[in-house]
C-alpha positions in Angstrom: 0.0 0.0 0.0 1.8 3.6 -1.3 1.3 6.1 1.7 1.1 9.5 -0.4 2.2 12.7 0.4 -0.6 14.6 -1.7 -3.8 13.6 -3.1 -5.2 15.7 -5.1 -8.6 15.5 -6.5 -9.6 17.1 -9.9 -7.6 16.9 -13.0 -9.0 20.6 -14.4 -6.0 22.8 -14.9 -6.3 23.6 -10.8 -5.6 20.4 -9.9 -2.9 19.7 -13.0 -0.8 22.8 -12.3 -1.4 22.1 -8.4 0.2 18.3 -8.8 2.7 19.6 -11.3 4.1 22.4 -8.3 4.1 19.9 -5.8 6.2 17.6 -7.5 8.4 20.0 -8.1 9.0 19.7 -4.5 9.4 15.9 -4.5 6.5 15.3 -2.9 5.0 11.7 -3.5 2.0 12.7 -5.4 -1.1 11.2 -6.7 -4.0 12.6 -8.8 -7.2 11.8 -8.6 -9.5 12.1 -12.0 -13.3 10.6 -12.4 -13.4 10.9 -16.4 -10.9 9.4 -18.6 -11.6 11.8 -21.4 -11.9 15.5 -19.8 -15.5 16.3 -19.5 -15.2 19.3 -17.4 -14.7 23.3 -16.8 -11.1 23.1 -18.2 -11.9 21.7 -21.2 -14.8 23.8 -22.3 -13.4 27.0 -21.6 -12.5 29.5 -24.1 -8.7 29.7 -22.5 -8.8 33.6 -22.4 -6.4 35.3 -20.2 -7.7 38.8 -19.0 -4.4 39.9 -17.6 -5.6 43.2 -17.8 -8.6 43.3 -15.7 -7.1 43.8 -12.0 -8.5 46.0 -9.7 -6.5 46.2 -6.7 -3.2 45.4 -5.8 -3.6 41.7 -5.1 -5.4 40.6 -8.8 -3.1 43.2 -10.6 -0.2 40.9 -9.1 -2.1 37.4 -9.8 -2.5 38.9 -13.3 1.2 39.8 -13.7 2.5 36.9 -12.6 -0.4 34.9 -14.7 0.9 36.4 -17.8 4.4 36.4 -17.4 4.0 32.6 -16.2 1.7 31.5 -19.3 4.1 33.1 -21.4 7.0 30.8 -20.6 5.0 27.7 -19.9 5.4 25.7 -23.0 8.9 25.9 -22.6 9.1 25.1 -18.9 6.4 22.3 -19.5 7.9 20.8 -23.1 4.9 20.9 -24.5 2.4 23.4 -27.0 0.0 25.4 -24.5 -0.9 27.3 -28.0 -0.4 30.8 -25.8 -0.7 33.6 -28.2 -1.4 37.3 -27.6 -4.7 38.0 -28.9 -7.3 41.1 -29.5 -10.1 41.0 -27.1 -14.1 42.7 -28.5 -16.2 43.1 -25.8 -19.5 43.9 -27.9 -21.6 46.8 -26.8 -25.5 46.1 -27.4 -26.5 48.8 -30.0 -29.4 50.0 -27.0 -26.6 50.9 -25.3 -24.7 54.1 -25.2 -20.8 53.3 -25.4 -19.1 55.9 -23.2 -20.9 54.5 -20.2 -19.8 51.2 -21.1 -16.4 52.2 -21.4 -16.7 54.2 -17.9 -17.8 51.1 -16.2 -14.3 49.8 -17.2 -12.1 52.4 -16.3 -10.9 50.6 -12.8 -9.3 48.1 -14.3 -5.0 47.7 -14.8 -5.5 48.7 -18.4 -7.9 51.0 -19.5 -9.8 49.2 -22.8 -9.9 50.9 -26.0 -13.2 51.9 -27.2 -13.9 51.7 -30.6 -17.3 52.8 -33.1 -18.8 50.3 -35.2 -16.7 50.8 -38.8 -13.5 50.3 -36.5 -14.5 47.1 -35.0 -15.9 45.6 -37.7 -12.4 46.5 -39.7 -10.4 44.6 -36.4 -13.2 41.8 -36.4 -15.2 41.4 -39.7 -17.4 38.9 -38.7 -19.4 40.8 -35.9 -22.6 42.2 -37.4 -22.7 46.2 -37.5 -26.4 46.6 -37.0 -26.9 44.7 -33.8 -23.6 47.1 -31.9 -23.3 50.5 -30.7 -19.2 49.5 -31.1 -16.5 47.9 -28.8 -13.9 47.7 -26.6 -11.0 46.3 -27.4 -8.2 45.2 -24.7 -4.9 42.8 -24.8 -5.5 39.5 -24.0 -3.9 36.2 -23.5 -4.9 33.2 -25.0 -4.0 29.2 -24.3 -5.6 25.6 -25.4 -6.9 24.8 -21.6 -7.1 21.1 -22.2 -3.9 21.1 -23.9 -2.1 23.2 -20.7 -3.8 20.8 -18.2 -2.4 17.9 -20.5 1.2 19.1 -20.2 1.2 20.0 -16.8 -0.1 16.7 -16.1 2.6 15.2 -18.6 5.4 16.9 -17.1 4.0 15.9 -13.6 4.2 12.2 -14.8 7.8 12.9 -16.0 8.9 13.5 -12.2 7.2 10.4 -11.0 3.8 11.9 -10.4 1.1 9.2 -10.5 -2.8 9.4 -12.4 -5.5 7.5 -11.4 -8.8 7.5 -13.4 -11.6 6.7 -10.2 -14.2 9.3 -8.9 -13.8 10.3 -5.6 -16.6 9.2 -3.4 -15.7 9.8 -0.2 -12.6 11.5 2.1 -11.7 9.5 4.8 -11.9 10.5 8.5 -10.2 9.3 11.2 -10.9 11.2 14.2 -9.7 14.3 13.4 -7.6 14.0 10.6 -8.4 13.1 7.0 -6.0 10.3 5.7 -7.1 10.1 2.3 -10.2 9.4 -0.1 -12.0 6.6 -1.3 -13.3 5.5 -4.4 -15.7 3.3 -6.0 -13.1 0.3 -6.4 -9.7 1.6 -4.1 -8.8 3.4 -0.7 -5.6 5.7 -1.3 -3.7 7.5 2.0 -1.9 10.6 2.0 -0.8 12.7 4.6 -2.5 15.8 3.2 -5.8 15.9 0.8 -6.3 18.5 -1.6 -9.5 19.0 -3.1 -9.8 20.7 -6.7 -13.1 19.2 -7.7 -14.8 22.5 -9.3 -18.5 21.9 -8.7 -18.4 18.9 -7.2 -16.0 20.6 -4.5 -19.0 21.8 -2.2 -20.8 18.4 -1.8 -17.7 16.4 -1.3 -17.1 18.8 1.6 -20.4 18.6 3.0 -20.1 14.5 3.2 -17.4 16.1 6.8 -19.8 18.9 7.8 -18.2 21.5 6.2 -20.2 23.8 4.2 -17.6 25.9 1.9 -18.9 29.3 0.1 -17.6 27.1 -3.3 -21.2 28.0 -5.9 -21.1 26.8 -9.2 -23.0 27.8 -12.3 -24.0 24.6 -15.1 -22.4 26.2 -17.9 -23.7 25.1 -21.8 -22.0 26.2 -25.0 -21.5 24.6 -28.4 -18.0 23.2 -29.6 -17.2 22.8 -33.5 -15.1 21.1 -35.7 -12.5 22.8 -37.3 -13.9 25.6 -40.0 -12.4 27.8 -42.9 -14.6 30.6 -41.6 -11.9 32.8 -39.4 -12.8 34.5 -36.2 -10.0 36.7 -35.7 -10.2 37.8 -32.1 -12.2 36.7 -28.7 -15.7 37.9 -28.8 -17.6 38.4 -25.6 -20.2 41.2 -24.3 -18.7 44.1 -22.8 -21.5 43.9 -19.9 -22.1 40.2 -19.0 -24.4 38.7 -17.2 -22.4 36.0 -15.6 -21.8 38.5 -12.7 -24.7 39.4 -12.0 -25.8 35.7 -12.0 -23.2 35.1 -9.8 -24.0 37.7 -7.2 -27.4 36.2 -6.8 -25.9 33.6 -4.2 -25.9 36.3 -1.8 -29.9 36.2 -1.6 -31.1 34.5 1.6 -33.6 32.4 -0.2 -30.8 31.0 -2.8 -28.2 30.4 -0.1 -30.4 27.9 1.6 -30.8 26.2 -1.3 -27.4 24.5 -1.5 -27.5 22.8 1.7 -30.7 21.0 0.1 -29.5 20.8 -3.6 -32.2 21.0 -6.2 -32.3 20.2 -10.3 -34.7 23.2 -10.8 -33.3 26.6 -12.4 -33.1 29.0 -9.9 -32.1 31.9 -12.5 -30.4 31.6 -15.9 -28.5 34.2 -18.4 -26.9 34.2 -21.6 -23.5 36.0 -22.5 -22.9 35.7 -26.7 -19.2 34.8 -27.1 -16.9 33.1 -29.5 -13.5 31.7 -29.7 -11.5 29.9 -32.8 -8.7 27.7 -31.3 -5.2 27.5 -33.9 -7.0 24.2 -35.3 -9.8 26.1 -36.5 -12.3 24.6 -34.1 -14.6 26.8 -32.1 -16.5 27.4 -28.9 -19.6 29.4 -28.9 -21.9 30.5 -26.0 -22.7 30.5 -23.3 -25.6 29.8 -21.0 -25.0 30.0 -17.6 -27.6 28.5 -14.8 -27.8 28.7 -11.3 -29.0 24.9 -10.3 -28.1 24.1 -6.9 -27.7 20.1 -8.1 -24.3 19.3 -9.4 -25.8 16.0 -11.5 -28.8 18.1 -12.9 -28.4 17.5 -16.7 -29.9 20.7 -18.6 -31.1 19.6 -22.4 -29.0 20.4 -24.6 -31.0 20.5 -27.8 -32.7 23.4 -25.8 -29.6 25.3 -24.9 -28.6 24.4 -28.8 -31.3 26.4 -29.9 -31.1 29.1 -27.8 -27.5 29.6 -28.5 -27.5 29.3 -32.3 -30.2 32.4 -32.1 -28.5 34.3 -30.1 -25.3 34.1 -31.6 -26.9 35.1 -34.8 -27.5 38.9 -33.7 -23.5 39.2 -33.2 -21.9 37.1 -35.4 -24.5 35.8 -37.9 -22.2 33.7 -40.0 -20.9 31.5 -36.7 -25.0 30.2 -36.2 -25.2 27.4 -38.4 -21.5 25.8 -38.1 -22.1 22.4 -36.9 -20.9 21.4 -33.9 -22.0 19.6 -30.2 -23.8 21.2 -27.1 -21.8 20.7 -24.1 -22.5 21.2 -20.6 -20.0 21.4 -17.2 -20.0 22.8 -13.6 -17.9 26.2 -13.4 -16.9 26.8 -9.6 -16.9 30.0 -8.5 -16.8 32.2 -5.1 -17.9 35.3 -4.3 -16.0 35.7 -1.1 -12.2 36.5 -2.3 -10.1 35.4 -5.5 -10.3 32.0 -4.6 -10.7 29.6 -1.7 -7.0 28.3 -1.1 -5.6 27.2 1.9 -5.8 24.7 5.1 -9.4 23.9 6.3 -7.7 22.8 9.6 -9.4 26.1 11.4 -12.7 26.1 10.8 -15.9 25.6 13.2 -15.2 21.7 12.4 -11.2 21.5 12.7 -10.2 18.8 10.8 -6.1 18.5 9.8 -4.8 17.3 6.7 -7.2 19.3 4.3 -6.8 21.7 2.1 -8.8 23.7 -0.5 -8.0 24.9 -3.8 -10.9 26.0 -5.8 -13.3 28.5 -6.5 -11.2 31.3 -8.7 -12.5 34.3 -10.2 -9.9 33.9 -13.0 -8.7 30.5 -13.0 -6.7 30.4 -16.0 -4.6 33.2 -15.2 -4.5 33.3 -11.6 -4.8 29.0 -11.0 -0.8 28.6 -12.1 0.9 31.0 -10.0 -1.2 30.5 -7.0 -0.6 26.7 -7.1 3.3 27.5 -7.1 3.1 29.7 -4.7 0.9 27.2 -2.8 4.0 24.4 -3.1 6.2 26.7 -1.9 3.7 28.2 1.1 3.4 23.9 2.3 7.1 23.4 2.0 7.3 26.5 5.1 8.2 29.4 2.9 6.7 32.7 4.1 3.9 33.6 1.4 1.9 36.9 2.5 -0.7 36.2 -0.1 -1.3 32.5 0.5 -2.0 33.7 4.3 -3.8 36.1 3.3 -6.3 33.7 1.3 -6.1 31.0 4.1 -7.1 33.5 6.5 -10.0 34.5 4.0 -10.9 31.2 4.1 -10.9 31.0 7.2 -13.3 33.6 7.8 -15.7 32.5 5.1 -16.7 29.1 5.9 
């Protein structure tokens, strides 16, 4: 029996940077994955890296050191992450009057460009000029997500690090101490359990009594095949509805509801958006749902529908590419940047537990939190690592 010294649990690019840092360290590490072939957040994201969208000193740093870190990655990592620089267009709805658009952005690291229709349908000539009152345009970062998570994972492999394919089911408990976690078919011990499970994060927790401020959103958008037509930048709405969605959690009535998880809709948005990866495929969407059941399956043909008319007011010529409906949990928080750090101090002290999930900008700040989380374990002094463990702390 292999006595680990991690586990961690969730192969998304949290826990596949996470697993990659800690081996760095020599840790004896095992990762724990329920699907084979990636059916999560990671792989249905658009891989955008909005380096430029910190507000206070803490993100503005997380977004430095995201960019500077993605930048070198497929070096460090020997493998193609696809990072590129590319033009963000955040779309401004033709009812809507630009310059207060642009105003609502102006707290942000870098200030965006704001551009009138001719201009950004010159930068992007697919949008359709009729349904926009213009953009904003801002630098942006782009990587392949599955692709990173794969070469993290890779590289991890390279230093000995060990994958397992079983769902979770259960962390074990003895006394006060987790030892490990169980699955359907083996029981593996560590000394310390990190859990990186995106959606299924919260209810894993609650199976110890701990009740984590870790939301999610089921998250539908439509992936193609590789096209000729050419989407040359990211595409998203300048104000997006997400966040709003997001903030509903803080309603009484809603935050009840996850302690007694539930398959019907409590609220639902759409935010039109496209991405073409370098092999021509594309993502398109999104719905976003608040349903406080993580195994609630939405219909896709539904969503399908919804999304291909939607899509058609901004970029008409994307509507009718074939291409599959997928759907996946996205963890989020509303509490800090993300809920990292040592649950050993809450109301229900257990030792040997750690969190790592919930991020407001995974893909740029997931990487250099999880090396600075490696180093934080290994007793180097990190002031923003306490400062998100105290957070933590504080919010569950």
């Amino acid at each position: 029996m292999t006595n680990y010294d991690w586990i961690v649990i969730g192969a998304g690019i949290t826990g596949s940077a996470l697993v990659y840092e800690l081996s760095k360290k020599d840790f004896q590490v095992l990762l724990l994955e329920k699907d084979p072939i990636p059916d999560n957040a990671t792989c249905y994201s658009y891989g955008g890296l909005a380096y430029w969208s910190g507000t206070t000193e803490l993100t503005r740093q997380m977004c430095r050191e995201g960019i500077e870190l993605h930048r070198n990655l497929s070096e460090e990592l020997e493998a193609d992450t696809e990072f590129r620089e590319l033009d963000l267009v955040l779309t401004i709805d033709a009812k809507d009057d630009p310059q207060t658009v642009a105003r609502s952005y102006s707290q942000f690291a870098i200030t965006p460009e704001l551009l009138d229709v001719k201009a950004a349908c010159e930068l992007e000539p697919l949008l359709n000029p009729t349904a926009i009152a213009g953009v904003l345009k801002l630098p942006h970062g782009h990587i392949h997500p599955q692709k990173t998570a794969e070469a993290y994972q890779q590289a991890f492999r390279r230093r000995g690090g060990e994958i397992r394919y079983e769902q979770v089911i259960e962390l074990i408990r003895q006394e006060n101490r987790i030892q490990g976690a169980k699955t359907a078919h083996n029981t593996y011990f560590a000394a310390n359990t990190v859990v990186c499970a995106g959606g299924l994060t919260r209810s894993l927790l609650q199976q110890l009594g701990m009740s984590v401020p870790n939301y999610f959103t089921h998250a539908q958008l439509i992936k193609t095949p590789p096209v000729d037509i050419k989407l040359r930048t990211l595409v998203m709405p300048a104000v997006q509805q997400r966040f709003e969605l997001e903030a509903k959690v803080n309603n009484p009535e809603i935050e009840s509801l996850w302690d007694t998880p539930d398959a019907q809709s409590v609220a639902s948005i759409f935010d039109a958006g496209a991405i073409q990866f370098l092999d021509g495929s594309l993502c398109i969407g999104q719905i976003s749902a608040l349903v406080t059941d993580p195994q609630a399956k939405p219909k896709g043909s539904t969503a399908e529908m919804l999304i291909r008319t939607e899509i058609a007011t901004i970029l008409p010529s994307l509507a009718k590419i074939p291409g599959i409906c997928h759907h996946c949990l996205v963890a989020f928080t509303n509490k800090s940047i993300a809920l990292v750090g040592n649950l050993q101090k809450m109301s229900l002290p257990v030792t040997g537990i750690y969190l790592f999930s919930g991020f407001t900008s995974t893909l740029v700040f997931a990487p250099p939190l999880a090396r600075r989380f490696a180093n934080w374990v290994t007793g180097e002094k990190d002031e923003i690592l306490e400062l998100l463990n105290n957070q933590l702390i504080t919010n569950c």
